[in-house]
C-alpha positions in Angstrom: -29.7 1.5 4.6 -28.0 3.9 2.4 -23.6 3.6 2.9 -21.6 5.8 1.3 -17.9 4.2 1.1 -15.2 7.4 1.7 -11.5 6.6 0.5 -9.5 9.7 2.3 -7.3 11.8 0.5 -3.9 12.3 2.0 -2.8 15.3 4.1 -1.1 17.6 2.7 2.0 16.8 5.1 2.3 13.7 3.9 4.4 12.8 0.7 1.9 12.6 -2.0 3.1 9.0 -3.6 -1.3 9.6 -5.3 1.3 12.2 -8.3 2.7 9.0 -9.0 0.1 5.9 -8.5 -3.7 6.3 -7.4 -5.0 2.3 -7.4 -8.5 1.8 -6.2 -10.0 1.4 -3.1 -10.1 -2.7 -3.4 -11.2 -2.8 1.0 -14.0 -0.6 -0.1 -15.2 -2.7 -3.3 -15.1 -6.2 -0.8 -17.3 -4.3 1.4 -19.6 -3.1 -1.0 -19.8 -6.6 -2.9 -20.8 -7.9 0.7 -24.2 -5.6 1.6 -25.1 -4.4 -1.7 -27.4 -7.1 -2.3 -29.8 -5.5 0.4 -28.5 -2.0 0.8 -27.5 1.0 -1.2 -24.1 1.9 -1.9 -22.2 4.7 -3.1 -18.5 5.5 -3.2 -16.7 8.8 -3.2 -12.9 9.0 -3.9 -11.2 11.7 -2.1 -8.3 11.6 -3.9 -9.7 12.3 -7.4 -12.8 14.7 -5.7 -12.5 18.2 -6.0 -15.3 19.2 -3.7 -15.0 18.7 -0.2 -16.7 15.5 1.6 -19.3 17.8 3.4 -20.8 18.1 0.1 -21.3 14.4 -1.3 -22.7 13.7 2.8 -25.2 16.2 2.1 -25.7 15.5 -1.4 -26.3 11.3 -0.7 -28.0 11.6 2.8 -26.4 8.3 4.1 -26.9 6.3 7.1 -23.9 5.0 7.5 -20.6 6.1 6.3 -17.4 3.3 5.8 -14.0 5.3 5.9 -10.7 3.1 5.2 -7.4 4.4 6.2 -3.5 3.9 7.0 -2.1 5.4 9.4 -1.5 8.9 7.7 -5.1 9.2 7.4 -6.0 9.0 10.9 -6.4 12.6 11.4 -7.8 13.4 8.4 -10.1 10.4 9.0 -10.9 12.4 12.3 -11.5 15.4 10.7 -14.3 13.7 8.1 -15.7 12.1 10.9 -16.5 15.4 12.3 -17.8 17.4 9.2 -19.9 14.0 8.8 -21.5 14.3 12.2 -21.9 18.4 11.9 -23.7 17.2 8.9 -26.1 14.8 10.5 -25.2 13.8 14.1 -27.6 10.5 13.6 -24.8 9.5 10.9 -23.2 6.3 11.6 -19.2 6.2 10.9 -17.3 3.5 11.0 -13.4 3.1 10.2 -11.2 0.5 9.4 -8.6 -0.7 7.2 -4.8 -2.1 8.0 -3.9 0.1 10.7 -7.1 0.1 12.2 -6.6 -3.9 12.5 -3.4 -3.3 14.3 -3.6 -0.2 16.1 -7.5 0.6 16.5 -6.6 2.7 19.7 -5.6 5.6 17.0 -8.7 6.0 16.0 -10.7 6.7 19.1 -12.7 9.9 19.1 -15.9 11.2 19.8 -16.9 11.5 16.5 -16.3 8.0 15.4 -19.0 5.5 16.1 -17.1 1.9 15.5 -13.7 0.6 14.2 -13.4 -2.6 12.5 -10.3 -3.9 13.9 -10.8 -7.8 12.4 -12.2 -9.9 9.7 -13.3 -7.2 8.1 -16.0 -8.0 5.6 -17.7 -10.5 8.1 -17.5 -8.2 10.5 -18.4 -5.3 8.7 -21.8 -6.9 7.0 -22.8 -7.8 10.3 -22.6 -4.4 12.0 -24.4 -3.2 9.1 -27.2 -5.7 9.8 -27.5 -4.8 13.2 -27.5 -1.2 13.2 -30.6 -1.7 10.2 -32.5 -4.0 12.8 -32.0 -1.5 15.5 -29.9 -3.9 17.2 -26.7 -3.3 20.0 -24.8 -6.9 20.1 -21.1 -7.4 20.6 -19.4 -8.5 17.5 -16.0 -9.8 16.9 -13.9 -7.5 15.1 -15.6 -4.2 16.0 -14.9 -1.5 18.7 -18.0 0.7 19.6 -17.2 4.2 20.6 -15.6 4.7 24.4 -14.9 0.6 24.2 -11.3 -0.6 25.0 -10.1 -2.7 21.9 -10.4 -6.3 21.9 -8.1 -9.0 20.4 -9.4 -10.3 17.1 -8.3 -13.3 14.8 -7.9 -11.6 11.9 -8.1 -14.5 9.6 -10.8 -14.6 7.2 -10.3 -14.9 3.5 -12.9 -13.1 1.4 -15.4 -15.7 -0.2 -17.0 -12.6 -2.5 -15.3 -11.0 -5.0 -15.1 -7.2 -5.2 -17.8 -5.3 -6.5 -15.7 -3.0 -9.0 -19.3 -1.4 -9.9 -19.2 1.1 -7.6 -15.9 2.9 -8.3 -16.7 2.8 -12.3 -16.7 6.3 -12.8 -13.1 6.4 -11.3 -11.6 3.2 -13.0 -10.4 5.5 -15.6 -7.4 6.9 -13.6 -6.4 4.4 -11.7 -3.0 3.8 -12.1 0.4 2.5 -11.2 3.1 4.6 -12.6 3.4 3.3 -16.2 0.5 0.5 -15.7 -2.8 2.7 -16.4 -5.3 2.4 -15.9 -4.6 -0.7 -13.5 -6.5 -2.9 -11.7 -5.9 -4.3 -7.6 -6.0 -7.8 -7.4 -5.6 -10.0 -3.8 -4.7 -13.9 -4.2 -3.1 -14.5 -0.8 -2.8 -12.4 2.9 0.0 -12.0 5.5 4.0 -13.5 4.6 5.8 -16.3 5.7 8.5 -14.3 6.3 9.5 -12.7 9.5 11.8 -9.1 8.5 11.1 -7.0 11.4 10.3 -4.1 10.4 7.1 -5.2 8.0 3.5 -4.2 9.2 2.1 -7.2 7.0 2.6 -9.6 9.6 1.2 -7.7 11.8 -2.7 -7.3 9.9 -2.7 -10.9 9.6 -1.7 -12.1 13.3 1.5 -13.9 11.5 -0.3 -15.5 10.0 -0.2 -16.3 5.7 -3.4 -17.2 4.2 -4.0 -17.9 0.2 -6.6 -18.1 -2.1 -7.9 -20.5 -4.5 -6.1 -20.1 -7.6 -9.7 -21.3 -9.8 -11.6 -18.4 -7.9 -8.5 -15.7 -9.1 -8.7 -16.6 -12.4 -12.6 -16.4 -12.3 -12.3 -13.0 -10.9 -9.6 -11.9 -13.3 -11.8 -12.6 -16.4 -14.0 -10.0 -14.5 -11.5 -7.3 -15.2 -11.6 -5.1 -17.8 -8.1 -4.0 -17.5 -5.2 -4.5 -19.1 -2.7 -4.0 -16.3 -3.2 -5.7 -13.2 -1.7 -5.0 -9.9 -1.5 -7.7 -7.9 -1.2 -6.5 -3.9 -0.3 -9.5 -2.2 2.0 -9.2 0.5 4.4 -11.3 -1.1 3.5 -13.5 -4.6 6.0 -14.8 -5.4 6.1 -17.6 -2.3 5.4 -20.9 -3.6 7.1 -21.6 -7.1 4.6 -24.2 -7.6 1.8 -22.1 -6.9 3.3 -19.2 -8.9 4.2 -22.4 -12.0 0.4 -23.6 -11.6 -1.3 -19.5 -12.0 1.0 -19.5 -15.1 -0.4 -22.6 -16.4 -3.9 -21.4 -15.2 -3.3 -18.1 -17.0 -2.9 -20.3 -20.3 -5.1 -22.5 -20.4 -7.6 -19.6 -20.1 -6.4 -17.7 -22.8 -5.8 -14.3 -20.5 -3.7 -11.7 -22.0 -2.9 -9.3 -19.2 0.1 -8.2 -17.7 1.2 -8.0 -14.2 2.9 -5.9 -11.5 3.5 -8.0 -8.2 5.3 -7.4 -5.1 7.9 -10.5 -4.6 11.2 -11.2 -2.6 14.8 -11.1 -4.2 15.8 -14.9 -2.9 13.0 -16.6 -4.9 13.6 -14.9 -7.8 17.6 -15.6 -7.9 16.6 -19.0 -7.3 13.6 -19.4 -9.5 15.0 -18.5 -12.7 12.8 -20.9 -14.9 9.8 -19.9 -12.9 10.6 -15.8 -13.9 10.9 -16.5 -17.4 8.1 -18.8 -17.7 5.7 -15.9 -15.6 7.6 -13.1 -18.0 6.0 -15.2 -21.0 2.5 -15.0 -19.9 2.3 -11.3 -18.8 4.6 -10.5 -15.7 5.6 -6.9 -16.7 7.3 -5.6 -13.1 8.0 -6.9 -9.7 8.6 -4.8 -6.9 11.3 -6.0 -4.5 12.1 -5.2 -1.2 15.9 -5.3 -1.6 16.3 -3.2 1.7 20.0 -2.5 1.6 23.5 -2.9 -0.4 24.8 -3.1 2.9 24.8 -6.8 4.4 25.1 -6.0 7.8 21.7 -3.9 7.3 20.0 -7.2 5.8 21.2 -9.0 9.5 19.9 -6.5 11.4 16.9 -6.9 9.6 16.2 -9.8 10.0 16.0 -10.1 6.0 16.8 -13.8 5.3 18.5 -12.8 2.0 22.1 -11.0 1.2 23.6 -8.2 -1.6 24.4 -11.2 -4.0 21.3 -12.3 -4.3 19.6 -8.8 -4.8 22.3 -8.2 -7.3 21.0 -12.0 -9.3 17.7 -11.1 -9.1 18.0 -7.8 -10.4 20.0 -9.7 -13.4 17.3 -12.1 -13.4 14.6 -10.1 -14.0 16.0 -7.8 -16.7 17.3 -11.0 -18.4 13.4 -11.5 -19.1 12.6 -7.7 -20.0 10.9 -7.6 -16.7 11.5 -4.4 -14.8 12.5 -4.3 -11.2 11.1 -1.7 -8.3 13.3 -1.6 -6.4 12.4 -0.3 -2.4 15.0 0.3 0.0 15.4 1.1 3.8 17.7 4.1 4.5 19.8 3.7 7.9 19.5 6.2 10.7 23.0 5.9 11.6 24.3 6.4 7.3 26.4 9.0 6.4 27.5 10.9 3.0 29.3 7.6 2.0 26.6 5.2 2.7 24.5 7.5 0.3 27.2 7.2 -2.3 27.4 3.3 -1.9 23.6 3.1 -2.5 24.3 4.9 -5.5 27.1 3.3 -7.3 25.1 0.2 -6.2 22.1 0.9 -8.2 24.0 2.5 -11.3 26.2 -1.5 -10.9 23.2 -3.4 -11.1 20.6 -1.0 -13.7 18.4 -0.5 -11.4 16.5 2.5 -12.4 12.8 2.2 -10.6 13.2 2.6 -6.9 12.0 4.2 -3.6 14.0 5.3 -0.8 12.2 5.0 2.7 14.2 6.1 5.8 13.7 3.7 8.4 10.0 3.8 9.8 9.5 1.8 12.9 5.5 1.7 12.6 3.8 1.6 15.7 2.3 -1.8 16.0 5.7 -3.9 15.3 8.8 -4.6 17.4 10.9 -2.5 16.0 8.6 0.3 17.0 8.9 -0.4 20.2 12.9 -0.6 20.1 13.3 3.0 18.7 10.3 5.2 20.5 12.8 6.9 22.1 14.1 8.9 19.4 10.7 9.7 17.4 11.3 13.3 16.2 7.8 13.1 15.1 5.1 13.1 17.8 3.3 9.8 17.2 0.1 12.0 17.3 1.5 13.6 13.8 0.1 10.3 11.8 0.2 12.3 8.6 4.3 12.3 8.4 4.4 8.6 9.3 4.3 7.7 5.8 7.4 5.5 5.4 8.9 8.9 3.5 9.7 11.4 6.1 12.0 11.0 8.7 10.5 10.5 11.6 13.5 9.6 13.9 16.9 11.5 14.1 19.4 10.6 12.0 22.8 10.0 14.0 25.3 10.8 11.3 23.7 13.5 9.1 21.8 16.4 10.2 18.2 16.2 9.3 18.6 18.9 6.3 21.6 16.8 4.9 19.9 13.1 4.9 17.0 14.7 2.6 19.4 16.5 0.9 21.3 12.9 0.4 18.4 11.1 -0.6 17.3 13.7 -3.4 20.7 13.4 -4.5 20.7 9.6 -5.2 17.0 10.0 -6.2 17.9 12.2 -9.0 20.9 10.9 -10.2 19.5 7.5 -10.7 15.8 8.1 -12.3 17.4 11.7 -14.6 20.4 9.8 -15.7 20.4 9.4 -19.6 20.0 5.8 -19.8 17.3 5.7 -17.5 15.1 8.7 -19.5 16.0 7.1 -22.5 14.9 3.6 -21.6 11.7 4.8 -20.2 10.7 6.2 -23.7 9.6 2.8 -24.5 6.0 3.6 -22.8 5.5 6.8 -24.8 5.9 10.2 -24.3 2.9 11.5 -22.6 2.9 8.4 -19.7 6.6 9.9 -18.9 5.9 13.5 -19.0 3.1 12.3 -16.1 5.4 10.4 -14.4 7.8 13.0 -14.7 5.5 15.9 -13.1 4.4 13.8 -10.3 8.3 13.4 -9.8 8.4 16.8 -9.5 5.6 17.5 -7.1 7.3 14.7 -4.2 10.5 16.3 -5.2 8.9 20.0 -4.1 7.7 18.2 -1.1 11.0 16.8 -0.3 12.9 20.3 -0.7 10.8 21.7 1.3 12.0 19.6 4.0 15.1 20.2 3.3 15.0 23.9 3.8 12.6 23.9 6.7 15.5 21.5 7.8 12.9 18.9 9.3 
């Protein structure tokens, strides 16, 4: 069979975080690494293509075309699925990706022949089998068209490694802000951890699954790339396990460096483990501080507190390590909360970080608790992108919470110090950065006059 492998672009509706990072389609490169070996493959990236997907369908002739998606891609998923069918009707599409394994129900249409909604690759290679043998079994993990979804386990870890072939003439401008080009990397799946508002949990049935550190450092000395982004959940879980990749890292002589997502406790009470990890190529962490508000990290359900934000933030720039900082905007915050944040990141140096007003996603609890006051229809998937506001606020008007958050935006990332310090990765990487700022920040005031 001949698959072509589709990574969507992003609607224009939704806030374009690709002016700032494009990583590559890693789902896409497992798939491909599992079917190749008997069946062609191609990829087209959306993102980066200028002509529209009608035109690599018609160019490549597929039988079968894989589209991965979150859940601001569902209609524009929808829409491809269409132009693939007017196409060739005899076209097989099948979706799948995180939300897909959570809320499959979304993408239900008449133009969509399957969704893979579990175990993935297995799944996924055995579909393709099937439908090549003229074959109509059930399979675990995949919803035919008109089929009500069905539970799935969800808990496979990948025995292949990605097949990085097939996005090659893309590799080039992948990036991560100042980490380009960068590579993806997956050691583990799912988190321990329990905040509720997190979709991980959720892909992974609660449940946290790792991967054999021997295999990850075989796969890294596959990558060509400098800059490595590793897209665990969480990384930094097990200090031993985090000690023994170090040590790993070593002993092979690799000489990369690292971006990794990874919780503010265990870096405030890993110190040695930080500095040792800085030594061998840990360049950036991204940490889900959430909230300089301790009654925010209750509700929650955070496990941590301000203090120990505030260490790890110390922690990490006492090893030259820089620190993304994310954070969860309250509904119910008002001018002063905005100014709190604010002081509160000037206090601790923080100069890297993303403001997301709370997002109940549909598929967790939390979703559940606020449907009630979605000011976006849940059929509008393309604004549900953890950046607009998709519930009203209760002490700001709608126009004054964007207006709020551009304000602490700018202050922190234009402020001298923080220009100044980001020199350090040379002037054209922060003229880049600096447009893609730019473009969100159009987005953004957009919003802001529209008032929603």
């Amino acid at each position: 069979m001949k698959i072509l492998f589709v990574r969507p672009s992003p609607h224009h509706d939704t806030i374009g975080l690709q002016h700032i990072m494009i990583c590559e389609p890693l789902e896409l490169e497992y798939l491909a690494a599992a079917v190749r070996g008997e069946h062609q493959v191609q990829l087209v990236d959306m993102i980066l293509e200028k002509r529209p997907l009608r035109h690599f369908v018609a160019l490549h002739k597929p039988d079968l075309v894989a589209i991965t998606a979150y859940i601001s891609h569902v209609n524009v998923v929808k829409e491809y699925a269409r132009v693939i069918k007017e196409v060739d009707p005899g076209i097989h599409v099948v979706v799948g990706g995180v939300h897909a394994e959570v809320v499959p129900g979304d993408f239900s249409d008449l133009h969509i022949d399957y969704v893979i909604n579990g175990n993935g690759i297995s799944a996924f290679s055995l579909l393709v089998k099937q439908l090549a043998e003229g074959l109509d079994e059930p399979l675990q993990g995949v919803i035919p068209r008109g089929e009500a979804p069905a539970p799935c386990s969800n808990s496979e870890i990948p025995e292949i490694l990605p097949d990085r072939s097939i996005s090659a003439r893309y590799r080039s401008r992948y990036y991560y802000m100042f980490h380009n080009p960068c590579a993806l990397l997956k050691t583990s799946f799912g988190c321990p951890f329990s905040c509720n508002f997190c979709f991980c949990r959720e892909i992974t049935r609660h449940k946290y699954l790792t991967r054999d550190l021997n295999e990850v450092i075989d796969e890294i000395k596959q990558i060509r790339e400098a800059e490595i982004y590793i897209v665990d959940d969480n990384f930094l879980v097990s200090a031993e396990r985090v000690s023994e990749f170090c040590r790993l890292l070593r002993q092979n002589g690799i000489n990369k460096r690292f971006l990794i997502y990874g919780r503010a406790d265990f870096i405030a009470a890993n110190e040695e483990i930080i500095a040792e990890f800085a030594q061998v190529g840990l360049r950036a962490v991204i940490v889900g501080m959430e909230s300089p508000l301790p009654e925010e990290l209750n509700r929650y359900n955070k496990g941590s507190s301000v203090e120990v934000n505030e260490k790890a933030a110390a922690v990490l720039q006492r090893y030259g390590v820089e620190c993304y900082a994310t954070l969860i905007l309250g509904l119910d915050w008002e001018k002063r909360h905005f100014d709190r944040l604010s002081s509160w990141l000037e206090e601790n140096k923080l100069r890297f970080v993303n403001l997301q007003p709370l997002t109940p996603l549909p598929g967790t609890a939390l979703y559940e608790r606020y449907r009630d006051r979605l000011i976006i229809p849940r059929e509008s998937f393309e604004r549900w992108d953890l950046a607009n506001l998709v519930m009203r606020p209760e002490g700001l008007s709608v126009r004054k919470y964007y207006f709020h958050m551009l304000r602490v935006y700018f202050k922190i990332t234009f402020r001298p110090q923080s220009v100044l310090k980001n020199l350090k990765y040379g002037l054209i990487p922060c003229l880049k950065l600096s447009a893609g700022v730019q473009a969100v920040t159009w987005q953004y005031l957009l919003k802001l006059i529209k008032g929603r």
